[in-house]
N, C-alpha and C positions, 0 to 999 in steps of 0.2 A: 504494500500500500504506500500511496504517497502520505509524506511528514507534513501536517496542516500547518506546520509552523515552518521552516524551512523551503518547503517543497523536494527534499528529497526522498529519493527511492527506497536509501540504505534503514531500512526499520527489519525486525527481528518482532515476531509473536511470543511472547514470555507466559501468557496465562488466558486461561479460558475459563470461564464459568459457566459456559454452555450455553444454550438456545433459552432465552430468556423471554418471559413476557415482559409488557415496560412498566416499571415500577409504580408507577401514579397511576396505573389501567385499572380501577379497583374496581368491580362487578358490580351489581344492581340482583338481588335472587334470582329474577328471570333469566338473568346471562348466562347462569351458572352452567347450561347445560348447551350451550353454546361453545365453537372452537376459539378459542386464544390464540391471536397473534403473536409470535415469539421469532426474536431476532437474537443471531450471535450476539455473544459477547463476550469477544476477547480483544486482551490490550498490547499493545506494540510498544515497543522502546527503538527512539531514532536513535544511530548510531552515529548523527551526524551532528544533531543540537541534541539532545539530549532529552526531549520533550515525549511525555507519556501520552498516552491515546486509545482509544478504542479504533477498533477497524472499519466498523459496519455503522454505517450513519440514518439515522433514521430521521422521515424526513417531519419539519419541527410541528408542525401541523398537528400530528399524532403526537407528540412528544411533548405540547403546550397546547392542550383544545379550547373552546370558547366556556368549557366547566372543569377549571383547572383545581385538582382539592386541595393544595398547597394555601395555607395562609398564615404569613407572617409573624403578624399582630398575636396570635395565640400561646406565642410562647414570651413568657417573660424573658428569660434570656437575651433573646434573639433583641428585645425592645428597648434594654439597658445597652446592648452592646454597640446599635445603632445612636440613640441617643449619644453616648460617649464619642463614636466614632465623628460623628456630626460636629459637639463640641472642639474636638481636636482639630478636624480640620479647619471649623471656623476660628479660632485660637492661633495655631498657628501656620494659616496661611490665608487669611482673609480675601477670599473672593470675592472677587470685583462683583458690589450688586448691577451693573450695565450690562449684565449676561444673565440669563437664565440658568438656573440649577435643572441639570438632566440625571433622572434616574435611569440607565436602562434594563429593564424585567425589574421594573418599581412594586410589583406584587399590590400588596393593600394600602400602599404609601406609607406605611411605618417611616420608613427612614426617610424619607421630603419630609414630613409635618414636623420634623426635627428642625428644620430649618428656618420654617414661617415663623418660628419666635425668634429670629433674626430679621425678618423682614425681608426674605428671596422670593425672589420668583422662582416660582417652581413649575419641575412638568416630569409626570411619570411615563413611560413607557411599557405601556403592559399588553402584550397580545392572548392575555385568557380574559372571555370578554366579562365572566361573574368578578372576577378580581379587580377590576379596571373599574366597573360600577360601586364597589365599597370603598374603593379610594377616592372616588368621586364624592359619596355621599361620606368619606371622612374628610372632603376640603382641599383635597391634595388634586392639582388639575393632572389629568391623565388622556391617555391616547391609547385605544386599543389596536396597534400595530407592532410587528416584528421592525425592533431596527437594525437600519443597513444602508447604504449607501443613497439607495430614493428616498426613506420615510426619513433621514440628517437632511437631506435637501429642502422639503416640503416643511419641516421642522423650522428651519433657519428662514426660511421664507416666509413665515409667518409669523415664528415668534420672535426670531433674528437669532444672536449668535450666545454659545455658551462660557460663562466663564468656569464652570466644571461640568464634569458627564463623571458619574458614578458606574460599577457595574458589581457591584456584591454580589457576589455569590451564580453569577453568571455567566462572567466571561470564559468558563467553562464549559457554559451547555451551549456552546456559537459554533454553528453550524461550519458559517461562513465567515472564516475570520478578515479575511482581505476585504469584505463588503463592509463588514463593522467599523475595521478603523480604519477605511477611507470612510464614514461618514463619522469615524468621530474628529479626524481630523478636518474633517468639511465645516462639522457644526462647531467645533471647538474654538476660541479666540486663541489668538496668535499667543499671548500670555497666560489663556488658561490652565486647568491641569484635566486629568483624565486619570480616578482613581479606579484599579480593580482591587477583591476579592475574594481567594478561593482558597479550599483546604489545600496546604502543603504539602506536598509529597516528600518533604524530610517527615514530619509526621505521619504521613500516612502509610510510608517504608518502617520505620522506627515502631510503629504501635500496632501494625496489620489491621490498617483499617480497610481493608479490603472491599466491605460491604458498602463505600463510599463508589464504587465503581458501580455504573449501572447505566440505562444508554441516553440519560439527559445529561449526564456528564460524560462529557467527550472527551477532556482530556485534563490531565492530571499535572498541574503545574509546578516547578520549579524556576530556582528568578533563574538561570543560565538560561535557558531556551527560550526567555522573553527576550530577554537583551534581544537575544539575535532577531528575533520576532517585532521586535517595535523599532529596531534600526533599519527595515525594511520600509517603515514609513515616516521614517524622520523623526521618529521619537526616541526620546530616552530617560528611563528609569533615576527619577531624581532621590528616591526615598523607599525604604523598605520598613514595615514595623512588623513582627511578629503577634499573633493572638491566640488568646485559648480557645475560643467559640470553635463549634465543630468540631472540636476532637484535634484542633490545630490548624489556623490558617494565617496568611499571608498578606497582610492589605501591602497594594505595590504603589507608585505613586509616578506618573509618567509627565514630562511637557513634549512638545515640540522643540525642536531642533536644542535637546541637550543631549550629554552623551548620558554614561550610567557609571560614572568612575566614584558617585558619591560611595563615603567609606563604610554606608549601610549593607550597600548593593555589592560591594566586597566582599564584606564580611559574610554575607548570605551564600556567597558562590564557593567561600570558603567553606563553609559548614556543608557544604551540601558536594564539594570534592570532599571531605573528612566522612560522608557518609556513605562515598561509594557510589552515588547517581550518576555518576558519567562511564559505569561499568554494567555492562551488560548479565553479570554475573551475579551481581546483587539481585538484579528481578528476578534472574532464574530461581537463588534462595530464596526470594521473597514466594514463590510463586509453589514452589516445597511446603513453606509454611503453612501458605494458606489451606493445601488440603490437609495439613497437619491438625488445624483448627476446625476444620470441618467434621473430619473424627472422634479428637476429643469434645466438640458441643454434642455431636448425633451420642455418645457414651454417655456421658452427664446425663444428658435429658432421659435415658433409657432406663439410665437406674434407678432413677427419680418415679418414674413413671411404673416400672418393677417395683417398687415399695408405695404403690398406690398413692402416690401425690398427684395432684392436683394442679397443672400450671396453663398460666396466661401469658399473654407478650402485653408488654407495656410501650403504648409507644406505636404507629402506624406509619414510620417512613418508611420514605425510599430504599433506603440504604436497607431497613428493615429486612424488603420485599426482596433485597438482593441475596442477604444469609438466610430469609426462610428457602429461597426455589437453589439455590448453589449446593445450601444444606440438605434438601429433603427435607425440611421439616413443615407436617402439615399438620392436617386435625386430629391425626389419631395419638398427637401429642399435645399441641396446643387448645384447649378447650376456646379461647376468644381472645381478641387484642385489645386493651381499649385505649381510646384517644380519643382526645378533647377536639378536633375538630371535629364540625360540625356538615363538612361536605363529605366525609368520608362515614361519620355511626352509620347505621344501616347496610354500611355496604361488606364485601368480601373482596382480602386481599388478591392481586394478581398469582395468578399459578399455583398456591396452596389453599386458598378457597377459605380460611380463617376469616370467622364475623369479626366486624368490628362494629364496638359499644360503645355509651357512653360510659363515666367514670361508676354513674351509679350499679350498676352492675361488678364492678370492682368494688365496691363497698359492701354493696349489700351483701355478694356470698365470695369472698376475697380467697384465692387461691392460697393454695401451700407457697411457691414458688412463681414469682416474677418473671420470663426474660426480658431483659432489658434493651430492648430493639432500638430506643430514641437514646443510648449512651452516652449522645454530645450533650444530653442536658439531664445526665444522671445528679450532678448536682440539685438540681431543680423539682426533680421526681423524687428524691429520697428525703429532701424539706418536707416536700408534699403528702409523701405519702408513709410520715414516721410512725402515725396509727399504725397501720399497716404491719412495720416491723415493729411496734410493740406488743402487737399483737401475737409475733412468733410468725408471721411471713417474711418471705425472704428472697430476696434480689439475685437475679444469676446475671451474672458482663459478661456478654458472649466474647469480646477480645481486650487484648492482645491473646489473652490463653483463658478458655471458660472458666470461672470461676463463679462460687457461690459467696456473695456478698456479705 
């Protein structure tokens, strides 16, 4: 396959998870008996920049429909860590308010309404069209389009030009990367900036977060293979910060026409040659592990279930949907999932067919045993749900290595 970052040839297949449904495809009862679309899913490593990736691109349509179950706003977390992030950058790097603030895949506009207590103009970008009406009716202007090269043109000609474009937690799921930043660079002002980000693959090598691969995320980033990536369009990597959010990520920090010699973006490319990401051999053991982890979770939950316990998944992501179908693990171990949002209760996850409930259901007849599917905000759930293990239930982390909490 060709390298979406680079354009070259030289990529190597490291790991497969097999023939996948897509992880946010969650069923309606009537579906159930219905055939499921499923696409590879294996990842590449370029031997040329360094840049992680899936093979098989799925087209984004299917992959972001107009009833997208993803919502933001639902997790505290996620609303602290926006809120902060917003403060920092307005703090220390005061955007010009003569430009419009662009979120793009703005979701519920969580992280714009961060803003409007500074006084920006603001404009989300969200192409799932239920998502894009609650951010409307939260005050945060939005546009239901995929952006790329036309909808930055249509964009600047109406609302004129940007003095930053955001993209949390998305510049990973881009299809088409060369459409993206030629329109960030179209709508972008000459002085603006153009923030991403995404979980890091020093963490997500490091911690086997494995389950973070699945086919809305495309590719798995490291700062090395951006450099090369954003000097193809005249940018360069002014600032790097690391975060906990997600199980580990990355905020990167790009302008126009600088290079990436800041001593952040150094030090980043250092840590991540001290990790072995420019060796093709790491993935290979990384990709060992992972069915090593697949093993010991299918054994844990077995003998669990041999001694007549009782378990749920906590928790209905993506990532979720990628350790239950990689693992085999379906109903005749997990009794129900539950999560708090509210586009997903009622429904069954993709490929294992597990209901998902509200919380009350979790309360009212509370399993023996947890798994912890949503683990980037195991913090948050085990605040929440300390009843729970006072009671004598108990948490299982499916990685780095299954354990019982």
């Amino acid at each position: 396959m060709i390298c979406h970052g680079c354009k070259s040839q030289n990529t190597h297949m490291f790991l497969s998870l097999g023939s996948t449904p897509l992880a946010n495809a969650f069923l309606r009862e009537e579906q159930l008996a219905t055939t499921e679309p499923s696409y590879p899913l294996d990842v590449y490593y370029c031997n040329d920049c360094g840049l992680v990736q899936i093979g098989y691109l799925v087209p984004p349509e299917l992959l972001f429909p107009e009833n997208y179950p993803y919502v933001t706003s639902m997790s505290q977390t996620m609303k602290a860590h926006f809120a902060d992030l917003v403060d920092s950058i307005v703090s220390e790097h005061s955007p010009s308010k003569d430009g419009i603030i662009v979120d793009i895949g703005s979701n519920d506009g969580t992280l714009l309404s961060n803003f409007l207590k500074y006084d920006y103009k603001v404009l989300g970008i969200e192409p799932a069209t239920n998502i894009a009406r609650l951010a409307i009716e939260n005050g945060v202007d939005t546009v239901s389009v995929f952006f790329g090269e036309e909808s930055a043109k249509k964009v600047r000609e109406e609302k004129g030009q940007a003095s930053l474009i955001l993209g949390t937690n998305v510049f990973a799921h881009v299809g088409d990367l060369d459409s993206v930043l030629r329109g960030v660079t179209h709508l972008l002002s000459d002085d603006g900036m153009f923030v991403i980000e995404f979980p890091y693959l020093v963490d997500m090598a490091e911690k086997m977060e494995f389950d973070t691969i699945y086919h809305e995320h495309l590719r798995y980033f490291a700062v090395r293979p951006l450099v090369v990536l954003f000097e193809r369009f005249g940018m360069g990597i002014v600032n790097v910060k690391r975060t906990s959010v997600h199980g580990g990520s990355m905020v990167v920090y790009t302008k126009k026409g600088s290079d990436s010699s800041a001593p952040s973006v150094v030090q980043a490319i250092e840590l991540e040659k001290k990790a072995k990401l420019d060796s093709l051999k790491t993935y290979e053991s990384f990709s060992k592990s992972v069915a090593t982890v697949k093993t010991q979770l299918r054994e844990l939950l077995q003998q669990l279930k041999d001694k007549g316990a009782t378990i749920a998944g906590y928790g209905a992501p993506a990532k979720g949907n990628t350790l239950l179908n990689y693992c085999e693990i379906g109903t005749e171990t997990i009794d129900y999932i539950v999560d708090s949002t509210p586009f997903k209760q009622g429904c069954y996850t993709p490929g294992t067919h597990i209901p998902v409930v509200d919380e009350s259901r979790f309360h009212s007849t509370p399993p023996d045993y947890a798994l912890l599917l949503a683990w980037n905000f195991e913090e948050e759930i085990l605040r929440k749900e300390d009843q729970f293990q006072q009671n004598g239930g108990k948490f299982i982390r499916p990685i780095p290595k299954p354990e019982i909490i």
